[in-house]
C-alpha positions in Angstrom: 15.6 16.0 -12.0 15.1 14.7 -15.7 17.6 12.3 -15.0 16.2 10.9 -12.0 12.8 10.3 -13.3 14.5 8.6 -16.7 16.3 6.1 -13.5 13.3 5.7 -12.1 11.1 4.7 -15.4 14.0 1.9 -16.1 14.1 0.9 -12.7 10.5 0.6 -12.3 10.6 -1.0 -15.3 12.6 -3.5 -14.0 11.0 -4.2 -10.9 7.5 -4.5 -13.1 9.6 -7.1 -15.9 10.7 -9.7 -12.3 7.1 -9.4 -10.7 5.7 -11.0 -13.8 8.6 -13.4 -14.5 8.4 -14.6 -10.7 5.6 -16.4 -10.0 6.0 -16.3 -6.5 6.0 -12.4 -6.5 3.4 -12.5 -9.2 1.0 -14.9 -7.0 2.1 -12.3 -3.3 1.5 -8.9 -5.0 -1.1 -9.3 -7.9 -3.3 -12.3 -7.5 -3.5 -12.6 -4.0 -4.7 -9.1 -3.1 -7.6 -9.5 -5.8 -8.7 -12.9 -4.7 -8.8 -11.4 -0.9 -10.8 -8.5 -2.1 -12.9 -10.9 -4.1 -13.0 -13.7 -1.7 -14.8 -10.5 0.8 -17.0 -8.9 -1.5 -18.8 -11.8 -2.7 -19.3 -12.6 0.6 -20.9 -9.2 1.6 -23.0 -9.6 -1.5 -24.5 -12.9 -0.8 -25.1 -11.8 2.5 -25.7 -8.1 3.3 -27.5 -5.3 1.9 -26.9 -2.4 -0.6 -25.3 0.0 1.7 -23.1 -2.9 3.2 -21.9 -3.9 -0.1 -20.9 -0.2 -0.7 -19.4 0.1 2.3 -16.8 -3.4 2.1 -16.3 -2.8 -1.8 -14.6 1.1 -0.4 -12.7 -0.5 2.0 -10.8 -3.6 -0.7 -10.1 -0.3 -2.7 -8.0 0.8 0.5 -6.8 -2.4 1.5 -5.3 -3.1 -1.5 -2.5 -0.9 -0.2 -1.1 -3.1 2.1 0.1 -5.7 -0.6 2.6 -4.4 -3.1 3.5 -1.2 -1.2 4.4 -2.9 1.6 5.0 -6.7 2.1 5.9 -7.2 -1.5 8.3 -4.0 -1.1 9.7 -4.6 1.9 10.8 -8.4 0.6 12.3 -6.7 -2.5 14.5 -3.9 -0.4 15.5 -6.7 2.0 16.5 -9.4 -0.4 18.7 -6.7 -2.8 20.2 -5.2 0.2 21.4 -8.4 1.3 22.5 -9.6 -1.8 24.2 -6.5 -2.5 21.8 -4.9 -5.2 21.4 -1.9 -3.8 25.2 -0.9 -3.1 25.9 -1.8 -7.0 22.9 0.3 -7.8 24.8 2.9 -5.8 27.8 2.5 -7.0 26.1 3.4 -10.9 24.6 6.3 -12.2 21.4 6.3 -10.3 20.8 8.3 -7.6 19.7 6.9 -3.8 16.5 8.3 -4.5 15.9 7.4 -8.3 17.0 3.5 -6.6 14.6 4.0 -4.1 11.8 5.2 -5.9 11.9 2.9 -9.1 11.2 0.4 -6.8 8.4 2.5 -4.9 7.0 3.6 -8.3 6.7 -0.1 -9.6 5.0 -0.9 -7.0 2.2 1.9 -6.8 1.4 0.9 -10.4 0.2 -2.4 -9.5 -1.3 -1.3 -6.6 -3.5 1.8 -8.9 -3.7 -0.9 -11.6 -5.3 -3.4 -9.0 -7.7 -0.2 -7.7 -9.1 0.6 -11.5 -9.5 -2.7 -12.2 -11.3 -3.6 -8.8 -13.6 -0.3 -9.2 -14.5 -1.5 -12.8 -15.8 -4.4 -11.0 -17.6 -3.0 -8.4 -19.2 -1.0 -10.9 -20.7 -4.1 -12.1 -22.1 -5.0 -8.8 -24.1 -2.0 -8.6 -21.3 0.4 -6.2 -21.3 2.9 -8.5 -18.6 4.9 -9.5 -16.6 7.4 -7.3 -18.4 11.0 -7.7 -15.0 12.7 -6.8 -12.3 10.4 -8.6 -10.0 13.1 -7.7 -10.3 12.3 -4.0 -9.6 8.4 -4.6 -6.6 8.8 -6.6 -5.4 11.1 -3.8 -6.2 8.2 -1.2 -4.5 5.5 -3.3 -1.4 7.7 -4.0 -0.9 8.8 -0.5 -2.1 5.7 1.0 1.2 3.9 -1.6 3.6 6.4 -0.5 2.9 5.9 3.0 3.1 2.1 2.8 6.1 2.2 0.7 8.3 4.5 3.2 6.7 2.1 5.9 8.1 -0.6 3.9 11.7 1.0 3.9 11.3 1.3 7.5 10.6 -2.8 7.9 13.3 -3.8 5.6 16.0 -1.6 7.8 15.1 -4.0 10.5 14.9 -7.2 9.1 17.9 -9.5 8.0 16.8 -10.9 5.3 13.9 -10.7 2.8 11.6 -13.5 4.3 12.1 -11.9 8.2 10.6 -8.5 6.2 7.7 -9.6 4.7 6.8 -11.3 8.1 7.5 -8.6 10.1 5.1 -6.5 7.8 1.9 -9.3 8.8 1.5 -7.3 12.2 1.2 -4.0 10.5 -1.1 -5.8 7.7 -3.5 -7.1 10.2 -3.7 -4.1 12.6 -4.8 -2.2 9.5 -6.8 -4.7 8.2 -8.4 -5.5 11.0 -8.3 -2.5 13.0 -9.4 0.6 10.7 -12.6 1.0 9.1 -11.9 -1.4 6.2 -14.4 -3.9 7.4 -15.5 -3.1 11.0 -17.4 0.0 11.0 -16.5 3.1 12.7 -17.2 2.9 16.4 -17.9 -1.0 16.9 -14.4 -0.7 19.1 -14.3 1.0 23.1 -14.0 4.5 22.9 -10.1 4.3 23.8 -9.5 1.7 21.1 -11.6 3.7 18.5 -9.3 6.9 19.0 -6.6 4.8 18.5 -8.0 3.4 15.5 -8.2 6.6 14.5 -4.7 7.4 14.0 -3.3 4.1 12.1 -2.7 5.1 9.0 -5.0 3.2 6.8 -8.2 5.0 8.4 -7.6 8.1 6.7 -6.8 6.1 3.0 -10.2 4.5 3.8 -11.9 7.7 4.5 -10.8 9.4 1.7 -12.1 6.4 -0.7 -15.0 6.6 0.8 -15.5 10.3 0.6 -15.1 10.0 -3.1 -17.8 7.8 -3.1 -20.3 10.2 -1.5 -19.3 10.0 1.6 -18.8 13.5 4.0 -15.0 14.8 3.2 -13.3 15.7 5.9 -9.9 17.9 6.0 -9.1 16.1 9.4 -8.7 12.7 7.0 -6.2 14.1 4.2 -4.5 15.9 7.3 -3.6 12.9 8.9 -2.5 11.2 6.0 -0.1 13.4 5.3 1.5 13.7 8.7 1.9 9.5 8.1 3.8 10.3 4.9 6.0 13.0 6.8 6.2 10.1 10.0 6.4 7.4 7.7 9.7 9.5 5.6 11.6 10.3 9.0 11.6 6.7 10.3 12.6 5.4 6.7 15.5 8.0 6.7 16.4 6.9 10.5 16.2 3.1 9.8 16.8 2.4 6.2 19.8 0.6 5.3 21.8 0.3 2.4 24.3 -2.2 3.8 23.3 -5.8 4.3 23.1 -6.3 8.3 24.5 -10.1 7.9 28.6 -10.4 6.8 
């Protein structure tokens, strides 16, 4: 156990050390995300009220997730499967998990770096700060392991590291677009609401909002832990280690 958290510190490590060499990477998960979430709040602020400002500035803290987690992720698996990366990594010391979740681990701390540091600013625009921390550090973990086992699944699929972070844009937008992170609950048909109510960024934005004073419901941390159990079976089934090209 010792030694696979020591595997996963260097790895993660690692994977922190090429984000910020790569400016490419650097620009898809850190800058990006905080100019969207920017771009959107400002926007609210200019032209909505109080309430609606609280309500958008909860949601960037959720939709945040969908960045590093996930596309950035999935381009990483991808591209070090096919290049043979990951069967070196193997082949060493590490374990498949300590390989794995290096990667994973790197990328949750930019995504809970990108949530304090977004929070701080909301902060300054008169949100507030969260009365139950507890409950938005248990969305943004939950929400990254979710997003980073979805990621696995993607990468199993795709052929190469472009092909993954595309194929993640239908699963970015359907939870963008889709769960409560903008549209308020209810503005959909009643048969598209209950699906909404299942994807799994609803109960991530739920529980953000809960620890901002909204009403907690078990129902929310529930379901986000049947994604991460979902989410873990499909990475299992579809995960590769062996590049699908050669």
């Amino acid at each position: 156990m010792k030694t696979d958290l020591a595997h996963i510190y260097r790895l993660a490590r690692l994977d922190l050390a090429l984000i910020f060499r790569n400016r490419s990477a650097f620009t898809n998960a850190v800058l990006v995300p905080l100019l969207v979430a920017t771009l959107v709040t400002f926007s609210i602020r200019d032209q909505g009220t109080a309430a609606d400002l609280a309500y958008i500035a909860t949601g960037q803290i959720a939709m945040l997730v969908v960045f590093a987690p996930l596309v950035n992720l999935a381009g990483f698996y991808t591209s070090r499967r096919e290049e043979l990366v990951l069967k070196r990594l193997l082949g060493g010391p590490a374990s498949a998990t300590a390989i794995l979740g290096g990667s994973a681990a790197g990328a949750t701390f930019i995504y809970l770096v990108q949530v304090v540091g977004v929070s701080a600013a909301f902060v300054a625009l008169g949100v507030g700060v969260p009365g139950n921390p507890l409950l938005v550090l248990i969305a943004a973990l939950g929400g990254a392991a979710v997003f980073t086992l979805l990621s696995m699944v993607i990468s199993g699929l795709s052929s190469s590291g472009e092909i993954a972070q595309l194929a993640t844009v239908p699963v970015m937008l359907a939870c963008l677009m889709l769960s409560p992170v903008i549209m308020p609950a209810g503005a959909f048909p009643d048969w598209l609401d209950r699906i909404v109510d299942l994807l799994p960024m609803t109960p991530i934005v739920d529980l953000v909002r809960a620890g901002y004073g909204s009403a907690f419901q078990w129902s929310s941390l529930g379901l986000l832990a049947a994604w991460i159990v979902v989410a873990a079976v499909l990475a299992r089934r579809f995960f590769r280690w062996d590049p699908r090209r050669g």
